[in-house]
N, C-alpha and C positions, 0 to 999 in steps of 0.2 A: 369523533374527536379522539386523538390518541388518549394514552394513560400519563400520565407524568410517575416516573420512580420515585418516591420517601427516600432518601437515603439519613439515615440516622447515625452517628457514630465519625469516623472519617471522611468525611465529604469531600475532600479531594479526590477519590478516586475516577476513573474515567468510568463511565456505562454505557456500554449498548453500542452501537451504529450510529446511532445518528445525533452523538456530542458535536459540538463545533469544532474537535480536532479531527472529524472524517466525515470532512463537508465534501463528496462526490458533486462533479457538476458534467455538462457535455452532456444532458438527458437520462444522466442516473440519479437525479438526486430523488427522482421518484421511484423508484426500486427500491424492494426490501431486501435491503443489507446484511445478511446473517454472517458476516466473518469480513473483518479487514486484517491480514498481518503485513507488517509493516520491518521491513529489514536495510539496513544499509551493506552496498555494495562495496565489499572491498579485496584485495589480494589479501595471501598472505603476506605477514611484514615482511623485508629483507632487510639482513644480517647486513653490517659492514664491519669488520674483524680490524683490530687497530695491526701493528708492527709484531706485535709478538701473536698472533693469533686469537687475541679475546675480543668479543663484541664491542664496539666503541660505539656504533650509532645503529638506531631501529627507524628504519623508514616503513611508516605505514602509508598506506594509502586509500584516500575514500573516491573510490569512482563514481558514487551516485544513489539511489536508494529503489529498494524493489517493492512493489505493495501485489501483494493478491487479492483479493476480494471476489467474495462468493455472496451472490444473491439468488431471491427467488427468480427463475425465467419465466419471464412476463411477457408473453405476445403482446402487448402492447407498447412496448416500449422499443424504441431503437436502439440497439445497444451498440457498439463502436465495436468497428471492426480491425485486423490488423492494420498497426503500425498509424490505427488512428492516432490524435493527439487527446489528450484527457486531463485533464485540469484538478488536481488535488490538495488538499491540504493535510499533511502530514503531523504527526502529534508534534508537539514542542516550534511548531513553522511559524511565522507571524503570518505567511503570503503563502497562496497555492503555488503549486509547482503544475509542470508541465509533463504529465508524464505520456511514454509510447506504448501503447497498447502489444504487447509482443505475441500475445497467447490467448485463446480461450476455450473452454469445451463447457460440454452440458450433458450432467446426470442426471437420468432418467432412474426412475425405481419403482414398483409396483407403492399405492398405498401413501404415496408422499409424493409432495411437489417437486417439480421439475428442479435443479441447481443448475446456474452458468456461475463456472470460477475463471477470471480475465487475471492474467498477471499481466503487470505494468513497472515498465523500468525508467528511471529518472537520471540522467549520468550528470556528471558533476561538470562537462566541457559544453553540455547542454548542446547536443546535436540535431536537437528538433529545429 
């Protein structure tokens, strides 16, 4: 049976992998998780210059959100291959998202367990 964390002091904070804000599914939820980072995809903003030449309007733009995540590689588990679909729930999300498997490799090292890091892209037009 796992540990459960004490946290003492600010209990808000997020811990570890496997909070309810980085619920992996698609047959990772069994994998050990050692790293989710989580970034929203966007351009840079574009200027729009009024009549005499000053900025009048900032269009930003969110095309979608990118997660990477690095677990232990576990011969036992099936891991999703390109352009799978992958199913996540992102911090601040109420609902998983769908996201595209785009990338993945696996480091090897004397001394230490194997790592597979998959990055995974989410777009906001939802092209899955």
């Amino acid at each position: 049976m796992a540990g459960t964390p004490v946290i003492k002091g600010i209990t808000t904070i997020r811990w570890g992998t496997s909070s309810p804000n980085a619920v992996l599914q698609a047959g990772l939820n069994t994998a050990i998780v050692k790293k989710i980072v989580y970034k929203r995809l966007g351009g840079a903003p574009t200027l729009i210059q009024d009549n005499n030449g000053f900025t009048a309007v900032l269009v930003g733009i969110n095309d979608g959100d990118e997660l990477q995540v690095t677990a232990v590689d576990d011969t036992a588990i099936t891991w999703p291959v390109q352009y799978d679909i992958v199913s996540m729930k992102v911090p601040g999300a109420a609902n998983a998202k769908n996201f595209i498997m785009i990338d993945d490799g696996i480091d090897l090292e004397r001394k230490r367990e194997g790592e597979r890091t998959m990055t995974m892209n989410y777009f906001t037009n939802n092209i899955v």
